[in-house]
C-alpha positions as CSV (number, residue, x, y, z in Angstrom):
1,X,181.5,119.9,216.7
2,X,178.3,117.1,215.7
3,X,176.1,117.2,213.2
4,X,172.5,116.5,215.0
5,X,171.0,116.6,211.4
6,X,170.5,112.7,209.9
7,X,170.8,112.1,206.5
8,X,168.8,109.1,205.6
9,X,168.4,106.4,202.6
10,X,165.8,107.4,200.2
11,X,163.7,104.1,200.5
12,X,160.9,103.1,199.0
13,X,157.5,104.1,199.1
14,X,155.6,100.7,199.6
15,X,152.0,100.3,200.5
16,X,148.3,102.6,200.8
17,X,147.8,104.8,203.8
18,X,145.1,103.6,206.0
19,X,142.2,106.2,205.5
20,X,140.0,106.2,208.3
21,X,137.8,109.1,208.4
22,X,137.5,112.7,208.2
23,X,137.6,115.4,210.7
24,X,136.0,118.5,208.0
25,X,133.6,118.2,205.4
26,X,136.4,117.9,202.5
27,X,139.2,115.8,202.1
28,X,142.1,116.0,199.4
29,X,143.9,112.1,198.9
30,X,146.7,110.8,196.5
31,X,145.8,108.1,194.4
32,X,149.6,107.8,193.4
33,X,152.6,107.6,195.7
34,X,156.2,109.9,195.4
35,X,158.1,112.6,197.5
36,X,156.9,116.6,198.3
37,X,159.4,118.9,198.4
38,X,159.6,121.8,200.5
39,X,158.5,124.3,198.0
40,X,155.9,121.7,196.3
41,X,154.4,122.2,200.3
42,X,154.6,126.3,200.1
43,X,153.0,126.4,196.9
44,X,149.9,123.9,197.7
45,X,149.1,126.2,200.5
46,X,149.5,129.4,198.5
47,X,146.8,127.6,196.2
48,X,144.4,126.7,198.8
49,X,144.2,130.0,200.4
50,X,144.3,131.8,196.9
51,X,140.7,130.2,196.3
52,X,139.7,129.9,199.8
53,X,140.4,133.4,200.7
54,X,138.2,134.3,204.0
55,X,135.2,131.9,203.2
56,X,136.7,128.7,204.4
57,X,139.1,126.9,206.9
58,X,141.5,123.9,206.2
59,X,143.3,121.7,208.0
60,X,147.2,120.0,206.7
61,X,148.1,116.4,207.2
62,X,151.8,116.5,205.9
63,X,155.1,117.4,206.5
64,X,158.7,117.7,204.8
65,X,160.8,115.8,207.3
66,X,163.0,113.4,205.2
67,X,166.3,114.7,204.1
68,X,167.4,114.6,200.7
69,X,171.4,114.4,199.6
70,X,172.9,115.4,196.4
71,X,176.9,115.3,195.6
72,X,178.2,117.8,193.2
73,X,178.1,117.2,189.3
74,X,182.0,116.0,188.6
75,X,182.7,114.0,192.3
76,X,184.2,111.1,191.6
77,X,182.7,107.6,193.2
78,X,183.6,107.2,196.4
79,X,184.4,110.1,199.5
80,X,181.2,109.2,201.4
81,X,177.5,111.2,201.1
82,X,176.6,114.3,199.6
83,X,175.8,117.6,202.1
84,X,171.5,117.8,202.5
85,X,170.3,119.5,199.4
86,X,166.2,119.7,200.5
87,X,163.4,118.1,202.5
88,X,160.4,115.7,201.3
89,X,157.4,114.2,202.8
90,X,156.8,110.7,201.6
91,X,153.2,110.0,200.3
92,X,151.6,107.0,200.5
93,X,148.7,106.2,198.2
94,X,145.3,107.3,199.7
95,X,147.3,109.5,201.9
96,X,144.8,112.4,203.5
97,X,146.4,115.7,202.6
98,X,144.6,118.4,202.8
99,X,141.1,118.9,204.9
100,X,138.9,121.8,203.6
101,X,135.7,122.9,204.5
102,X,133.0,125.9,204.6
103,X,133.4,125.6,200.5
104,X,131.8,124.8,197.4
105,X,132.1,121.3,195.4
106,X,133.1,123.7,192.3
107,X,135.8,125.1,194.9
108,X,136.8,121.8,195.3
109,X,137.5,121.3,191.9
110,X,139.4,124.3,191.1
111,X,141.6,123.6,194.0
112,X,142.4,119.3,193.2
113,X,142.9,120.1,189.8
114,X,145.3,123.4,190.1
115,X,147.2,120.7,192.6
116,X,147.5,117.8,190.7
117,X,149.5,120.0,188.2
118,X,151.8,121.8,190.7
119,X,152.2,118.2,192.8
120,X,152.9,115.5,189.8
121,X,150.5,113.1,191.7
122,X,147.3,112.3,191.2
123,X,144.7,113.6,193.9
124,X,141.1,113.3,194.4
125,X,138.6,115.0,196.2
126,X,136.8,113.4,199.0
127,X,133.5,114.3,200.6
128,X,132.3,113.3,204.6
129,X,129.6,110.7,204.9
130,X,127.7,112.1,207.9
């Protein structure tokens, strides 16, 4: 039987993202790069639609692709790589995340800085020149 699922190197996170523009009114950006698990991912959205509710719509510009391996506490060196423990999303700095709109600036607020805390990066809020 094969294994379709790749386990790959963890890397390094080199570089800014290339912001171009935005598609909604506001935009959500890291100012600091590092990996997104899975659940950091569920609970970000739980958070945007806790304050968004009904009023608003948003738009997400990540996903957890990249495996992560882990080998068990008293392995000894050696025997190959561990079995996929969970998935990240590698961020760039000045990565777009999140896309929000129909929403308050004091909204806006609520939601970067309830984020930040649950994500360990730094984000900022962004608005649209038009």
């Amino acid at each position: 039987m094969i294994n379709n699922i790749k386990k790959t190197q963890r890397g390094k996170i080199k570089g800014k993202f290339n912001l171009k523009f935005l598609k909604l009114y506001w935009g959500i950006i890291s100012l600091t790069s590092g990996f997104l698990t899975n659940k950091q991912f569920d609970t970000s959205k739980f958070i945007i639609n806790k304050y968004i509710k009904k009023i608003g719509y948003y738009n997400i510009y990540i996903q957890c692709i990249k495996s992560m391996t882990k080998k068990s506490f008293k392995t000894r060196m050696g025997a190959g790589k561990g079995p996929i423990e969970f998935y990240v999303c590698k961020i760039k700095r000045n990565k777009l995340l999140f896309e929000i709109s129909n929403v308050s600036m004091d909204v806006i607020y609520k939601i970067t800085k309830t984020l930040s805390y649950k994500l360990n990066l730094k984000l900022q809020y962004i608005k649209k020149i038009i």
